[in-house]
BATOR-557352 format. One record per residue (C-alpha): x, y, z. Coordinates in steps of 0.02 Angstrom, whole numbers, padded with zeros to 5 digits, always signed. Example, Ala and Ser with C-alpha at 12.3 -4.5 7.8 and 13.67 -1.06 7.14 Angstrom:
+00615-00225+00390 +00684-00053+00357 
! end
This chain:
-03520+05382-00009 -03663+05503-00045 -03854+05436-00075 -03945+05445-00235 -04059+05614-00248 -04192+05606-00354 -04333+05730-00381 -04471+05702-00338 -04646+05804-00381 -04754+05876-00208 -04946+05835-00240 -05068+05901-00125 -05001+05937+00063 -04928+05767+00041 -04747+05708-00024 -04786+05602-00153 -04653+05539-00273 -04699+05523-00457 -04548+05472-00576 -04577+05348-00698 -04632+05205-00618 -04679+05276-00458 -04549+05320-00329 -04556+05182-00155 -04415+05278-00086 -04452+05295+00109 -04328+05418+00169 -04298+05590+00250 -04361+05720+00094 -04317+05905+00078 -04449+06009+00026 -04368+06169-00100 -04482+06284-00093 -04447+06377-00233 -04473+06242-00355 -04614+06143-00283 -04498+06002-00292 -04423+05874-00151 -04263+05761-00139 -04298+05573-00103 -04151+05492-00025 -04154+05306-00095 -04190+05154+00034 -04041+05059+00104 -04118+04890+00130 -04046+04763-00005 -04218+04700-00104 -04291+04541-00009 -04402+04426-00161 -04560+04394-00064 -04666+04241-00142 -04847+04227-00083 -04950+04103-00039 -05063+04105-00223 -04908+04103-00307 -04852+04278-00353 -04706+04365-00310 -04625+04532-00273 -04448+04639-00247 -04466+04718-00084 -04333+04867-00018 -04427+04986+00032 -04574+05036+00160 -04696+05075+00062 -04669+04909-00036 -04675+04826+00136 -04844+04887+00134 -04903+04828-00005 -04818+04658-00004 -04913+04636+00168 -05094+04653+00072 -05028+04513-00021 -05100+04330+00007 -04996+04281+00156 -05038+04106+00253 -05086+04195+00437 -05130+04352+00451 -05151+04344+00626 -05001+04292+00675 -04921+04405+00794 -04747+04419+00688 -04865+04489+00561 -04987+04613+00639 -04809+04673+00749 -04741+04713+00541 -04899+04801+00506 -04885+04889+00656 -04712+04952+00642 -04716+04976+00468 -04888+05098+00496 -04769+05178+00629 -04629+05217+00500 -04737+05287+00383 -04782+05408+00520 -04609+05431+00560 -04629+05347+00769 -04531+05212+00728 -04364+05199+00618 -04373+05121+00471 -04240+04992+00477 -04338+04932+00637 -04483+04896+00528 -04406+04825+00387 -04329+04707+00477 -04489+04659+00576 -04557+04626+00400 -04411+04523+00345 -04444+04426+00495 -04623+04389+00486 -04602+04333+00296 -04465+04244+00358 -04550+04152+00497 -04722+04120+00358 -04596+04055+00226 -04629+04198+00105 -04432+04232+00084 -04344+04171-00073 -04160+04138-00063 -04057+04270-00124 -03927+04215-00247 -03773+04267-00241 -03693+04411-00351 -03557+04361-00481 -03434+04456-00384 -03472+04354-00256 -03450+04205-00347 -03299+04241-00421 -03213+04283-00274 -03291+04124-00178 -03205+04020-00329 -03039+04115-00297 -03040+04079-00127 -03073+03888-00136 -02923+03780-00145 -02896+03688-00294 
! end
């Protein structure tokens, strides 16, 4: 199975991604240079629904939304879980650390502060969970 491509526009010396609501993808990019343009590979990581402390809530499935959910109102920020997520997701960004490694340091401090909402599951799911219950 091949990823989703989607252009994205090169500001400054930066890759920044502007589509229509602003691209999170975290990815390897490919610069063309004849176009000015770059490819953003889409994120694997399934969305986690991250609820915070005052109440509001987020999608989350990429780094850079990571990043942002973690300068949301969380109840310790100085809990090691959560300064180790900051720290590996900083490291992503600069491409030290892998970004599946931080993700899943990020799942885990939201995780361990109670920040994670249970995922529901699919209707596929569902359906075949009915199919395979005996009657």
């Amino acid at each position: 199975m091949r990823p989703l491509r989607l252009a994205c526009t090169v500001t400054s010396s930066s890759f920044v991604c502007r589509l229509t609501q602003g691209c999170n993808h975290f990815a390897t990019v490919a610069l063309c240079r004849s176009r000015k343009r770059i490819w953003c590979t889409m994120g694997k990581f399934l969305p986690l629904s991250i609820c915070f402390a005052d109440g509001r809530s987020m999608q989350v499935s990429s780094i850079t939304e990571a990043e942002k959910a973690l300068a949301g109102q969380w109840p310790n920020k100085e809990a090691d879980v959560y300064r180790e997520a900051a720290r590996l997701l900083a490291a992503a960004r600069e491409g030290t650390c892998t970004p599946d490694i931080a993700f899943l340091a990020f799942e885990k401090a939201a995780r361990q502060q109670r920040l994670l909402k249970p995922r529901k599951s699919s209707a596929g799911l569902r359906i075949l969970d009915s199919l395979s219950t005996p009657n």
